[in-house]
C-alpha positions in Angstrom: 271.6 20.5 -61.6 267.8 21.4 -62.0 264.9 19.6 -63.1 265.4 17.1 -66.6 264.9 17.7 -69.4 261.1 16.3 -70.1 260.4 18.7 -66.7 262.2 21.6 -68.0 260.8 21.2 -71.6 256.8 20.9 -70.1 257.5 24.4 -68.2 259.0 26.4 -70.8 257.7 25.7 -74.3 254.2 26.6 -73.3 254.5 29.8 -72.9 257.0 30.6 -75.5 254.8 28.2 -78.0 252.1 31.2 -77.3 254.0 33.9 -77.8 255.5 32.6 -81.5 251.7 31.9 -82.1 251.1 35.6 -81.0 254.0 36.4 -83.3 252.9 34.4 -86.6 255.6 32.8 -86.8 253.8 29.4 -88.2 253.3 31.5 -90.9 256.7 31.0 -92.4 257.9 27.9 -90.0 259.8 25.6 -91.5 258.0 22.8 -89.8 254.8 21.6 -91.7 252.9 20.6 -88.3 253.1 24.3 -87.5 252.2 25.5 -90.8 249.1 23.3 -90.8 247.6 23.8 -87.3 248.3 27.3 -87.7 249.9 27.2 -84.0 253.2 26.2 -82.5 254.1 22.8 -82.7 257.5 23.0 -82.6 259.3 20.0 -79.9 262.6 20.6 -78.5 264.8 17.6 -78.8 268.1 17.5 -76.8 271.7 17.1 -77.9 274.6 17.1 -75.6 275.8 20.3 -77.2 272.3 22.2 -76.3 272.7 25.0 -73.8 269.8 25.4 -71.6 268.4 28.6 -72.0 267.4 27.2 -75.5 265.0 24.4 -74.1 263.1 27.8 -73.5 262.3 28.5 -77.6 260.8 26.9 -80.2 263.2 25.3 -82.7 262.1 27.7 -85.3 263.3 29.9 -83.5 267.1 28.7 -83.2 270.2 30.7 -85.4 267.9 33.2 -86.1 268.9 35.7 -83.7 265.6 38.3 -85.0 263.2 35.4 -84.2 264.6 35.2 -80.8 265.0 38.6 -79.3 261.4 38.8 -81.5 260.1 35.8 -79.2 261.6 37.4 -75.9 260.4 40.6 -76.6 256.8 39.2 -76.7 257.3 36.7 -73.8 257.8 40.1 -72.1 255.0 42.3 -73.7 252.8 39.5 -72.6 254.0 38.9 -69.0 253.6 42.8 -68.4 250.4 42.7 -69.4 249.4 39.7 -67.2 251.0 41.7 -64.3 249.2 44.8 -65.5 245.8 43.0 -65.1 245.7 41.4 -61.9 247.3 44.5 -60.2 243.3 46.0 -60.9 
């Protein structure tokens, strides 16, 4: 079954909050919180229809499938280059 949802929430959006901050995307977010702090914001709320994977991204981020693969792409970029430097 996996951890619940508050668990699963606190260990995901983190990280992909920084990467749509790395990506701008509070530039055009349709949240005002976002907007205003200049920074992620975005919460994930359940519904019973919600697949998982998705308690991984923002909801600015959700039926927009260029966001998304923008947002993974990043997640990547940025775990590489956290790899990259501890390897030295």
């Amino acid at each position: 079954m996996g951890l619940p949802f508050p668990e699963r929430a606190a260990v995901y959006l983190p990280g992909t909050r920084y990467a749509a901050e790395v990506c701008a995307f509070w530039k055009t977010c349709r949240l005002p919180p976002c907007r205003r702090a200049k920074a992620c914001r975005g919460e994930v709320r359940p519904d019973a229809d919600m697949p998982s994977w998705q308690l991984a991204f923002p909801p600015c981020t959700r039926g927009d499938e260029e966001l998304k693969w923008k947002l993974i792409n990043t997640v990547t970029r940025l775990q590489d280059e956290l790899r990259a430097k501890h390897r030295k």
